[in-house]
C-alpha positions in Angstrom: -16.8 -45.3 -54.0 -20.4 -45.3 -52.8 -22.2 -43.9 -55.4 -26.3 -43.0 -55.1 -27.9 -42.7 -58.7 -31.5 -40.8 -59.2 -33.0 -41.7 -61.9 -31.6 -44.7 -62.4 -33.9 -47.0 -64.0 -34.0 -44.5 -66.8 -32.0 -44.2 -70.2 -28.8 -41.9 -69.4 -29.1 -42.9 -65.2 -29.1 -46.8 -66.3 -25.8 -46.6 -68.5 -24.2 -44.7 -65.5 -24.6 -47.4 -63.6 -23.3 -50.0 -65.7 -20.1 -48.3 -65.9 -19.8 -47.5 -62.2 -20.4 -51.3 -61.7 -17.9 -52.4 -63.8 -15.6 -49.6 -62.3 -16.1 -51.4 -59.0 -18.1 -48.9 -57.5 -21.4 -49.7 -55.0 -24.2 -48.1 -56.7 -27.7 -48.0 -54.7 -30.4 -46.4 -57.5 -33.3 -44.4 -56.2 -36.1 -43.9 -59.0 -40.1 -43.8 -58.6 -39.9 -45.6 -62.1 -42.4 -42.7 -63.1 -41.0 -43.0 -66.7 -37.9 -45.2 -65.6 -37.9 -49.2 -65.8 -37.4 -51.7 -63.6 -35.7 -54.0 -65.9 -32.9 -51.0 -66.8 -31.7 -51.3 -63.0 -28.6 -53.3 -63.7 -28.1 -56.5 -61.4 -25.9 -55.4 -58.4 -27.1 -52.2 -57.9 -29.4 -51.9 -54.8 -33.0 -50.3 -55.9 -35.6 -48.4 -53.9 -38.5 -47.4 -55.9 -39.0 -43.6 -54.3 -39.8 -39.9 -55.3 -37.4 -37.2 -54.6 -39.6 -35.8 -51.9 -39.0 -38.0 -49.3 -36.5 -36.7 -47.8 -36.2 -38.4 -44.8 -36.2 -41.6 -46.2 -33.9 -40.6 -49.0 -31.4 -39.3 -45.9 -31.8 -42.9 -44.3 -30.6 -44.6 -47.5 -27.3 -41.7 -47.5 -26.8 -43.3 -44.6 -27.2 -46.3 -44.7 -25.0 -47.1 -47.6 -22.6 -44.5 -46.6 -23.0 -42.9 -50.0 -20.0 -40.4 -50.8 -21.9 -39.0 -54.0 -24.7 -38.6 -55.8 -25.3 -38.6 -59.2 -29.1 -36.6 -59.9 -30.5 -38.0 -63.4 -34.4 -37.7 -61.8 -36.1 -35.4 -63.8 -38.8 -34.6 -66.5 -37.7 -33.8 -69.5 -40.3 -32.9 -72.4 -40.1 -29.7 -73.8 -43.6 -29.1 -75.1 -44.6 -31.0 -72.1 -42.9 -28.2 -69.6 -44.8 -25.8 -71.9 -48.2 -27.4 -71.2 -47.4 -28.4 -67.6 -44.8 -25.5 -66.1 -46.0 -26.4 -62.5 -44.6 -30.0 -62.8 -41.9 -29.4 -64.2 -40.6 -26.5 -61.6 -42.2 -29.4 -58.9 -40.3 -32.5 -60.3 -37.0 -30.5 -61.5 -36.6 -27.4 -59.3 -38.4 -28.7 -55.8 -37.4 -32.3 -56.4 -33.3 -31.5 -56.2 -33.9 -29.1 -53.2 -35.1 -32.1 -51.3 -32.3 -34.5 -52.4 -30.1 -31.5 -51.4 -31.8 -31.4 -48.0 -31.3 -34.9 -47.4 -27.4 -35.2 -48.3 -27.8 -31.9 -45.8 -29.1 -34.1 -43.1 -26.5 -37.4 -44.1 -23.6 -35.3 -44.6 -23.4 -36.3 -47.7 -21.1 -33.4 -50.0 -20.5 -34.7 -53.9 -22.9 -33.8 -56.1 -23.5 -34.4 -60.0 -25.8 -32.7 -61.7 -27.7 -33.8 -65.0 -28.1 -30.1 -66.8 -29.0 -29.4 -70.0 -28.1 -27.3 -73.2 -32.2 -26.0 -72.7 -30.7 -23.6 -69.9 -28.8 -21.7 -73.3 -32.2 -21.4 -74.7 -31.3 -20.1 -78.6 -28.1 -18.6 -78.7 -27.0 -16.3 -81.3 -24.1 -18.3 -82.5 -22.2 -21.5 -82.2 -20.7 -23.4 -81.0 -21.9 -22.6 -77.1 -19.5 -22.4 -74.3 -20.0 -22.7 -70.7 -19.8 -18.5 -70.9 -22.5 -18.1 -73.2 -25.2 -16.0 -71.6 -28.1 -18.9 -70.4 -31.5 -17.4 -71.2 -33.7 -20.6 -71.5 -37.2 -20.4 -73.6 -39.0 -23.1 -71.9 -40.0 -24.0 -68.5 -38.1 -27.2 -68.9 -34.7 -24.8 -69.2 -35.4 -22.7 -66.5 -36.4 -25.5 -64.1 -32.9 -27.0 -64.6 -31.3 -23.2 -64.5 -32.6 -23.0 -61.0 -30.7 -26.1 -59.8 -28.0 -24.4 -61.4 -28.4 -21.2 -59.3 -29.1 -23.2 -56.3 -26.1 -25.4 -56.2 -24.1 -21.9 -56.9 -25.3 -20.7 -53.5 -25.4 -23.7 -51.8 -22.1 -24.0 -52.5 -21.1 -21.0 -50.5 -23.1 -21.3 -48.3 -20.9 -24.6 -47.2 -17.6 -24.4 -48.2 -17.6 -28.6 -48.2 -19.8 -28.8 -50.5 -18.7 -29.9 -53.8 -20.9 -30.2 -57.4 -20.3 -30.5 -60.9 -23.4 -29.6 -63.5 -23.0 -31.4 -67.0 -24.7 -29.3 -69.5 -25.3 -32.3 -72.5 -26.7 -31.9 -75.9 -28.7 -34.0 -77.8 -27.6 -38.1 -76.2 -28.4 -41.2 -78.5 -27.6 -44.9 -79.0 -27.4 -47.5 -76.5 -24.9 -49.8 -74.7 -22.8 -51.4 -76.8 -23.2 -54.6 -75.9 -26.8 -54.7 -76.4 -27.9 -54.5 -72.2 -29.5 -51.3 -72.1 -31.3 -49.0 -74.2 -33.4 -46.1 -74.8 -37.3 -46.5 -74.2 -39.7 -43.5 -73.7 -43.2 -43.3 -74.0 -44.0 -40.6 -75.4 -41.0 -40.7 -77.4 -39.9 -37.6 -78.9 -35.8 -38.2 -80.0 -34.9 -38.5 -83.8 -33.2 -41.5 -83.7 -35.7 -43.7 -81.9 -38.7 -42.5 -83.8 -36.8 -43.0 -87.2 -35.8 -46.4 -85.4 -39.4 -47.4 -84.6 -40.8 -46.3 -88.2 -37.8 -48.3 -89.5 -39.4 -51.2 -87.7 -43.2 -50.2 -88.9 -44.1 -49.5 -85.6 -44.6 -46.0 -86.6 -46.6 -45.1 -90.3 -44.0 -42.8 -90.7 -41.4 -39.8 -89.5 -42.1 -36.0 -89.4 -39.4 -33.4 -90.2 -39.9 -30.2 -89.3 -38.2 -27.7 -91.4 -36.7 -27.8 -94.7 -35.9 -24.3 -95.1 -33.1 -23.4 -92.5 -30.2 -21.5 -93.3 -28.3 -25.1 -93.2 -26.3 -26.5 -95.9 -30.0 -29.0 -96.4 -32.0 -26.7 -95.1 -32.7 -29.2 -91.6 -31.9 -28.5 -88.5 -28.0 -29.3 -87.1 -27.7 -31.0 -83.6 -24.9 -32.3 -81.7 -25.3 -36.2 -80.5 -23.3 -37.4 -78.3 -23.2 -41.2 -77.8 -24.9 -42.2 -74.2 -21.7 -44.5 -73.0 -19.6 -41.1 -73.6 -22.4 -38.8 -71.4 -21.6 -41.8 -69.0 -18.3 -41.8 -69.0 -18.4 -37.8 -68.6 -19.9 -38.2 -65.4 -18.1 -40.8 -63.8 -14.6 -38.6 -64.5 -16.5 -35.6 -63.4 -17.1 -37.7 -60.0 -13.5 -38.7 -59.9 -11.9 -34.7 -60.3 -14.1 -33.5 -57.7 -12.7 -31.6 -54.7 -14.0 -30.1 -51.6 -15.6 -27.1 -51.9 -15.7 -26.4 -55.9 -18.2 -26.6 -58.3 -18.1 -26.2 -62.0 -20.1 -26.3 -64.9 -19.0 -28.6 -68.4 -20.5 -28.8 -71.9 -20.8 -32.7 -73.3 -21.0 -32.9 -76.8 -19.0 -33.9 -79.5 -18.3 -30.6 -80.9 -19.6 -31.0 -84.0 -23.4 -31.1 -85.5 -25.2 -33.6 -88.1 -28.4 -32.5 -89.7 -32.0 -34.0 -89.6 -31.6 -35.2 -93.2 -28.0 -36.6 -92.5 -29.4 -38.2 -89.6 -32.0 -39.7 -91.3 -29.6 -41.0 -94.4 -27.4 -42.6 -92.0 -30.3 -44.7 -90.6 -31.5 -45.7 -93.7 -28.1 -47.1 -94.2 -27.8 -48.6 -91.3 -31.1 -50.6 -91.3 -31.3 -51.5 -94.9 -34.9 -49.7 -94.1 -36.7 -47.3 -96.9 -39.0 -45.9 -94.3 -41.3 -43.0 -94.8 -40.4 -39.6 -94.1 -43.0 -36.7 -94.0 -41.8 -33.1 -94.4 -43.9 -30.3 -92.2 -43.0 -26.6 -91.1 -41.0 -25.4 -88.7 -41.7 -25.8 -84.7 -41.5 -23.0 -83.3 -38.4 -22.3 -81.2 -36.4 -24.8 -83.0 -32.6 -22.8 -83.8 -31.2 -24.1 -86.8 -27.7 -25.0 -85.4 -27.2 -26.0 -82.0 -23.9 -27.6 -81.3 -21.1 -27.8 -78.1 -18.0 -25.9 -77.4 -16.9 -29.0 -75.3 -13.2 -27.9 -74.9 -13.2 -27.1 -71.1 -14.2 -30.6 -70.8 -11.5 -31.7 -72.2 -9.1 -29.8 -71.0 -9.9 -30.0 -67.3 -10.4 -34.0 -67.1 -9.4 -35.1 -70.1 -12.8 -36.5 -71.3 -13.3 -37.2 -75.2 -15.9 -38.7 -76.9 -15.4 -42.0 -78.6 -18.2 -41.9 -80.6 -17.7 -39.1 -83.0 -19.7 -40.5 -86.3 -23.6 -40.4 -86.4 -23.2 -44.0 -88.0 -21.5 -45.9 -85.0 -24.0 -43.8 -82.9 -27.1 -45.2 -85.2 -25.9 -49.0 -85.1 -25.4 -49.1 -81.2 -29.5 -48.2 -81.2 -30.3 -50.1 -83.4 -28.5 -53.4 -82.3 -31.0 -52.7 -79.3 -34.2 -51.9 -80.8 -34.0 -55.1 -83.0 -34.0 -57.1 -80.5 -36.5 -55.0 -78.1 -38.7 -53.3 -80.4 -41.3 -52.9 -77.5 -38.6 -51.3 -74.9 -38.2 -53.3 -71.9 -41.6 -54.9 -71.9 -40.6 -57.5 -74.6 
């Protein structure tokens, strides 16, 4: 299949494109490596360094690589950051996919994967969260990612060949486990790569916020899902589509590890004593946020391999030893 990645040159987008390479597919990766990385674009997928809004140009590429899908990663995705700066992230998130849509509109182009987000539950009252749980995001960042969400809903009966698939993921980590790709953000904001970085004293030390949850530690509880798995996820969600559906899937292991577990599994893992501060809360943070991801399952048969934070923690850190400045070493 023809496949066109957004967002490509970035973390979750770059693994995706390993694996459709190696699936045989023809990938062609559109990013305007605002936050992405040139060196993530894996060798024998075509690049064109592009924002979302050109639209005419985007529809020229549709065309001519005869793309049959697209797979939309291209996004901002900072929560305090969408809090500070709602316009861009409405402009980037919500504008941005209406003009991708536009220009599959004008190549004819009708498969569509969506990169959603557990932000469009907002805090839900209990876990773990299914795709029926009521969505009432408490960030711009949500809601700019609920509005694609509403938009592919109407889009999609509006033309009945059009088909899209929305994966609603939770928290991602690690790296490729052969050591090709990894994570690199700037800011950078995840657990894993912070703890990773301070690990390597490249950080003075790592902040956790909250000790006083109602957890069995009293941190917060997330579910990480391993980014080779979120990869996989797509690529099968891309596979089961037919014309004229659209559907929505959790990705997530099913199952939550707290900060402090997190944190106890890295120290393992690197051999690393590293410094750990302890602050209050942030505000907004729920104390247990993990996925129902049995439709997943049930409907294509997806399952994570990576179900131990451990496994998760050494495929990130096989990578950040070797590149502990991201892809400018």
């Amino acid at each position: 299949m023809n496949v066109m990645v957004t967002g490509g040159a970035g973390y979750i987008g770059s693994h995706t494109v390993k694996q459709l390479l190696e699936l045989g597919h023809k990938v062609v990766v559109v990013d305007n490596l605002f936050r992405g990385h040139e060196k993530a674009v894996c060798e024998g997928a075509a690049f064109h360094k592009i924002g979302l809004w050109e639209t005419e140009k985007l529809a020229e590429i549709l065309l001519k690589n005869q793309v049959d899908c697209v797979m939309h990663f291209a996004a901002l995705a900072y929560v305090s950051e969408s809090v500070a700066e709602p316009l861009s992230y409405y402009e980037n998130n919500t504008a941005g996919a209406i003009c991708l849509l536009n220009a599959m509109k004008l190549a004819q182009v009708k498969r569509f994967i969506f990169s959603s987000t557990c932000a469009t539950y907002g805090e839900p009252s209990s876990t773990p969260i299914a795709e029926s749980t009521k969505q009432e995001p408490v960030n711009p960042y949500g809601w700019s990612k609920l509005c694609v969400e509403r938009v592919l809903k109407d889009y999609g009966v509006a033309d009945n060949e059009f088909s899209y698939v929305g994966l609603r993921y939770f928290n991602v980590a690690g790296c490729a486990a052969d050591g090709s790709l990894g994570e690199d953000h700037s800011p950078e904001t995840h657990l894993i790569p912070v703890a990773l970085h301070t690990a390597l004293q490249n950080r003075k030390k790592i902040t956790v916020y909250g000790t006083d949850y109602g957890t069995p530690d009293g941190t917060c509880i997330r579910d990480y899902v391993h980014v080779e798995d979120l990869s996989n996820a797509h690529i099968m969600a891309m596979n089961s589509m037919k014309s004229g559906e659209g559907t929505f899937y959790n990705v997530g292991i099913g199952k939550g590890y707290s900060v402090r577990q997190v944190l106890d599994a890295i120290r393992r893992v690197t051999g690393v004593d590293f410094p750990i501060e302890y602050g209050k809360r942030r505000p907004g943070d729920p104390p247990v946020l993990y996925a129902n991801a049995q439709k997943i399952r049930t409907k294509l048969g997806w399952s994570a391999k990576y179900t131990e934070i451990e496994p998760i923690v050494e495929t990130a850190w096989n990578w950040f030893k070797s590149h502990p400045n991201g892809y400018s070493d």
